[in-house]
C-alpha positions as a printed Julia matrix, in Angstrom:
304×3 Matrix{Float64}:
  15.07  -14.03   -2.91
  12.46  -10.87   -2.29
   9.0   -12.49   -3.17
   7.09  -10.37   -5.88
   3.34   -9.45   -5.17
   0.57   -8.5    -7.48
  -2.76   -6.31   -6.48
  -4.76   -5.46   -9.72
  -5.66   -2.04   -8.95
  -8.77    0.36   -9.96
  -8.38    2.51  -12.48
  -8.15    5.86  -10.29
  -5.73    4.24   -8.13
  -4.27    3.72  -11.51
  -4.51    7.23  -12.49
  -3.54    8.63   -8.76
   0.26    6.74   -9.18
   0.77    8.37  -12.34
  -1.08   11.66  -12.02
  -1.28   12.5    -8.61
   2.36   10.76   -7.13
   0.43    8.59   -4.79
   2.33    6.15   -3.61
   0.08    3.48   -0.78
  -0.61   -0.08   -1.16
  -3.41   -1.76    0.72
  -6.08   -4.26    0.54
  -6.06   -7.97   -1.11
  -2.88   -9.41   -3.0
  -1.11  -11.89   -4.53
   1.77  -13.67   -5.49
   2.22  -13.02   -8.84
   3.86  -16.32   -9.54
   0.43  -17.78   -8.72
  -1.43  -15.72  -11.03
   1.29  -16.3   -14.39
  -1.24  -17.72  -15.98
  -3.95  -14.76  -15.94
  -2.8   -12.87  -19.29
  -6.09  -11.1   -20.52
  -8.36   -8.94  -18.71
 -11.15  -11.94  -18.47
  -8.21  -14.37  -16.35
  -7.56  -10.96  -14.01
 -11.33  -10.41  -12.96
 -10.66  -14.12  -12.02
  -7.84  -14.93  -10.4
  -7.78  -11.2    -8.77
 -11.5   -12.17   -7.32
 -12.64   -8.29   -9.07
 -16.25   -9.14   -9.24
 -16.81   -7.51   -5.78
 -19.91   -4.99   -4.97
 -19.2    -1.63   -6.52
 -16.09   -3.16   -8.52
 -15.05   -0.53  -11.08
 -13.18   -3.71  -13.23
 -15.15   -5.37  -15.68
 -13.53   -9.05  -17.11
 -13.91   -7.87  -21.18
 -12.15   -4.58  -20.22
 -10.02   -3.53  -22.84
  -7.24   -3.51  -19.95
  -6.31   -4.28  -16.27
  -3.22   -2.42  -14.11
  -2.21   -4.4   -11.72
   0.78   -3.2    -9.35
   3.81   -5.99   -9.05
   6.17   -4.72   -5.89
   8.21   -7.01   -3.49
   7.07   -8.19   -0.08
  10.14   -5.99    1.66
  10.12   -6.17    5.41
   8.04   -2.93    6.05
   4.82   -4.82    4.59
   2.85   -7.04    6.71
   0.17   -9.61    5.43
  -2.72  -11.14    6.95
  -4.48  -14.01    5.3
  -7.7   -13.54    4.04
  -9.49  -15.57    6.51
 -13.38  -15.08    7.45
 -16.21  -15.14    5.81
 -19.22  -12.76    4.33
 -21.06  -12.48    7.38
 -20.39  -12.86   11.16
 -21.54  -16.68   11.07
 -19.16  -17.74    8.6
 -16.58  -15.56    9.87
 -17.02  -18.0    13.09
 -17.0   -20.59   11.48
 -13.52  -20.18    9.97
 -11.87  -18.43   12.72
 -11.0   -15.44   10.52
 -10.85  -11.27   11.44
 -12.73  -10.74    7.94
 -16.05   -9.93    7.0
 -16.58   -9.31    3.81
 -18.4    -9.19   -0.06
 -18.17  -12.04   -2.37
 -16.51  -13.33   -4.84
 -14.47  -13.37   -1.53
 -14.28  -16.71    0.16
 -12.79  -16.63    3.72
 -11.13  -19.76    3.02
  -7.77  -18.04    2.34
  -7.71  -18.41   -1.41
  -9.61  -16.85   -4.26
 -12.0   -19.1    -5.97
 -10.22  -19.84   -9.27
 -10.54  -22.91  -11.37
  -7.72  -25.37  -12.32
  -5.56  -22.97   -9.75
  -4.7   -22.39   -6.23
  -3.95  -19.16   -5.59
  -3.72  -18.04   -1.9
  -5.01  -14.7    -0.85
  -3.05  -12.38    2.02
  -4.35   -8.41    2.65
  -1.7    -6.24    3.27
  -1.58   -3.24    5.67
  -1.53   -0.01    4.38
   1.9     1.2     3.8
   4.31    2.87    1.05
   4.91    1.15   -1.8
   8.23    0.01   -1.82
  10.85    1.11   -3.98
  11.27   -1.04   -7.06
   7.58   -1.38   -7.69
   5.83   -1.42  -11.01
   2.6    -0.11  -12.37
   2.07   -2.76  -15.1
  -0.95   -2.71  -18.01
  -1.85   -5.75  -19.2
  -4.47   -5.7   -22.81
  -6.58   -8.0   -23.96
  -3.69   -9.53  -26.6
  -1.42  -10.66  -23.11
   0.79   -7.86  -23.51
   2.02   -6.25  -20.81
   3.48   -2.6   -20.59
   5.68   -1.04  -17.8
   3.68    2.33  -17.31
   5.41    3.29  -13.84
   8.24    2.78  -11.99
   8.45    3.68   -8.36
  12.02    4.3    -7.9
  12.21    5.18   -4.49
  10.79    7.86   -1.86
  13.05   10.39   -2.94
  11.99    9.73   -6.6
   8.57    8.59   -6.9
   7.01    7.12   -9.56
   8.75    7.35  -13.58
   7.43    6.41  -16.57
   8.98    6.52  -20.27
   5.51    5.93  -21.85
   3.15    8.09  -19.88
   3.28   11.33  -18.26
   4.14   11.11  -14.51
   3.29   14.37  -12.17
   5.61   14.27   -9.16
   4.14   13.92   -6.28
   5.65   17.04   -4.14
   8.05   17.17   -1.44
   5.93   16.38    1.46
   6.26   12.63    2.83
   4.14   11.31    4.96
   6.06    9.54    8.32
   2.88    7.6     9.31
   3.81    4.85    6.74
   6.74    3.51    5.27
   9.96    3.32    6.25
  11.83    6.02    8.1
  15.91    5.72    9.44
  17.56    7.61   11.77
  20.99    8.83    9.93
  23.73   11.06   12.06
  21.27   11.98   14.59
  18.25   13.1    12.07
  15.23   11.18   11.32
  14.15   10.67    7.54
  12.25    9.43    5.38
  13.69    5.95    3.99
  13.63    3.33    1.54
  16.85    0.19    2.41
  17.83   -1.29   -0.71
  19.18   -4.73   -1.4
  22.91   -4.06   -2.13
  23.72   -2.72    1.36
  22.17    1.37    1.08
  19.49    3.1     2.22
  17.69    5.62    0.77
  17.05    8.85    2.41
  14.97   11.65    1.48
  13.32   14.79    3.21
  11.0    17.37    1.99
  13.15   20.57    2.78
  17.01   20.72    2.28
  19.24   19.16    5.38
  21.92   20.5     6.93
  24.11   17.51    5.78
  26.01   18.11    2.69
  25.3    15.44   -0.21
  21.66   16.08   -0.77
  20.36   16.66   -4.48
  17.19   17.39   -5.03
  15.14   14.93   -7.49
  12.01   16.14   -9.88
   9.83   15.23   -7.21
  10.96   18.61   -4.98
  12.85   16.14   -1.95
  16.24   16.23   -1.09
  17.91   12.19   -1.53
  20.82   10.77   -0.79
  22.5     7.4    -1.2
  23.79    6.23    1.87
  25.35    2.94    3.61
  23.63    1.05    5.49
  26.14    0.8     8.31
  25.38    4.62    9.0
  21.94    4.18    9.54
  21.38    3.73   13.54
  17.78    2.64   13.34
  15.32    1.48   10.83
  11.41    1.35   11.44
   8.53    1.92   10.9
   5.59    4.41   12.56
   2.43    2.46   13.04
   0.0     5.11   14.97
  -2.83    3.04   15.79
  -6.52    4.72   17.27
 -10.19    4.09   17.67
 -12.68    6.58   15.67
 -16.43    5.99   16.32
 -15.19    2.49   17.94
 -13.71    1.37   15.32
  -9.82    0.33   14.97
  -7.49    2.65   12.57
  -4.33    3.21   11.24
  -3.12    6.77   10.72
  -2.08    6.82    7.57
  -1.16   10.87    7.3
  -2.27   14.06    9.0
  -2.28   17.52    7.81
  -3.77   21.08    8.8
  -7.18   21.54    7.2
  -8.06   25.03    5.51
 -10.34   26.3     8.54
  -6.64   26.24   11.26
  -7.87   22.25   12.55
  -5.58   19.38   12.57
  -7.33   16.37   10.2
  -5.97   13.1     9.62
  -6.54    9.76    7.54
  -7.14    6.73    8.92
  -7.35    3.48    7.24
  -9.48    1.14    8.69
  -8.06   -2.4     9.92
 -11.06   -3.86   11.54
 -11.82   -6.31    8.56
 -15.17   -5.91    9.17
 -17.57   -4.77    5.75
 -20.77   -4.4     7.54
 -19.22   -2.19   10.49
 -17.29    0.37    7.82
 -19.8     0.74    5.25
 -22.57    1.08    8.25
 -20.43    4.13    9.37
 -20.24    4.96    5.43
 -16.45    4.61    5.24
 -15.03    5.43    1.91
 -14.47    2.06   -0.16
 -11.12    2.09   -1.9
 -11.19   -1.03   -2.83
 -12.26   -4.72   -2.01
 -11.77   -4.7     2.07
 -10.16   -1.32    2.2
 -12.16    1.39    4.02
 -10.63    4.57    4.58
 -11.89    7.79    5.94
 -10.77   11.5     6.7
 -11.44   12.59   10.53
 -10.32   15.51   12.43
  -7.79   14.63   14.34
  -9.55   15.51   17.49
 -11.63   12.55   17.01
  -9.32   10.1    17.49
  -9.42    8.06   20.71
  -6.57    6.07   22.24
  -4.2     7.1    19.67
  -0.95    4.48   19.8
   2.29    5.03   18.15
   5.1     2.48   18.18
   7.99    1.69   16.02
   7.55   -1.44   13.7
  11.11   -2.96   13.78
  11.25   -6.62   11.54
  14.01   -8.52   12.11
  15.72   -8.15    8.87
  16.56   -4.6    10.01
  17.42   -4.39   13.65
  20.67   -3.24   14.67
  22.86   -5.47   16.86
């Protein structure tokens, strides 16, 4: 049984699902079995340790969205192991550096409840994910469904803006299907999504409200299943490409996501915070140094 993960997320990532078609995950989560009992927005500042510098969550909020998806095999977690500075860090043996109310100890500081505390690499969220709002009276509404990457996100009680046809390759799954390389999402009962931004030449495609071209297909047919992982250095510090794109003035840019752990190195270099222990920057892609790609293969997808 798929494990199902909770991240309580800002309200513009909030806003980008729904608005904008984002669809990333990154930074500290949790499994929401461990966190049942936070039901107002007082027990999420908790158990969610949101009290961090700069935090945009407040605990007597009128509401907190927190995104619930399953730990598929594309996503890989770290625990939360360090400290919030370099001696610490020692101390515990951990990669992280960061900003109270984080601990290093692996586990967010919660009374009467253990709740252990992973970070998760920046990837797509996977298909089956909600966008869930939970008020100060415990109730919880669905606001967003990510279907899959040929959908995006849905919603019967809020507007949803698709997100457009492009898809980035540098995260998420992708599957190689009769010869052609797409953009993918497996599913549990034996398919794989497949979805590209402009129309194949295979027939079978239909094209979804989001502008890409889907199809259903079975797993069998898929050759190989992966993910990218382009790994670089920028200004000496370690990145994931997380997209890349042509800027207005003719140069390539790309985004990087840093994976350092560090707090002290990424805001000295004034990285953009996206969250607790999520730094992220735009660079031109000329920048990078000892760019890396390789194909992230888990087990539960390898062909024989």
């Amino acid at each position: 049984m798929t494990t199902t993960m909770q991240k309580a997320v800002t309200p513009q990532m909030s806003r980008a699902y729904v608005e904008g078609g984002y669809d990333r995950v990154a930074g500290f989560v949790v499994r929401a079995a461990d966190v049942a009992f936070a039901t107002s927005p007082s027990q999420l500042f908790e158990a969610h340790a949101l009290g961090f510098p700069g935090s945009p969550h407040r605990p007597d909020a009128p509401h907190v969205d927190v995104l619930r998806f399953p730990a598929t095999p594309q996503l890989r977690f770290e625990d939360a192991v360090g400290g919030t500075d370099t001696e610490t860090r020692a101390r515990t043996g951990g990669p992280f550096v960061d900003r109270p109310p984080f601990t290093g100890l692996g586990f967010v500081a919660v009374r009467d409840a253990v709740v252990p505390l992973s970070w998760v690499v920046h990837s797509r969220v996977p298909a089956g994910s909600q966008l869930v709002r939970i008020g100060a009276d415990g109730r919880e509404t669905t606001l967003a469904t990510y279907v899959d990457v040929g959908h995006g996100w849905r919603s019967d009680v809020v507007p949803v803006t698709p997100p457009g046809p492009r898809v980035s390759r540098f995260v998420g799954p992708m599957a190689q299907w009769h010869g052609t390389y797409l953009s993918a999402d497996p599913l549990e009962d034996g398919v794989v999504v497949v979805a590209e931004a402009t129309p194949p030449d295979e027939p079978g495609f239909e094209q979804t409200p989001a502008g890409r071209w889907r199809r259903v297909v079975p797993a069998a047919e898929v050759t190989e299943l992966f993910e990218l992982m382009v790994t670089a250095r920028w200004n000496g510090l370690p990145v994931r490409v997380v997209d890349q794109w042509t800027a207005p003035e003719g140069e390539a840019a790309s985004r990087v996501s840093y994976t350092g752990h560090d707090a002290d190195l990424a805001e000295g270099l004034r990285l953009e915070k996206v969250d607790a222990a999520v730094y992220e920057a735009t660079v031109p892609t000329a920048a990078l140094q000892d760019v890396t790609p390789t194909q992230l293969v888990p087990a539960a997808w390898a062909r024989g």
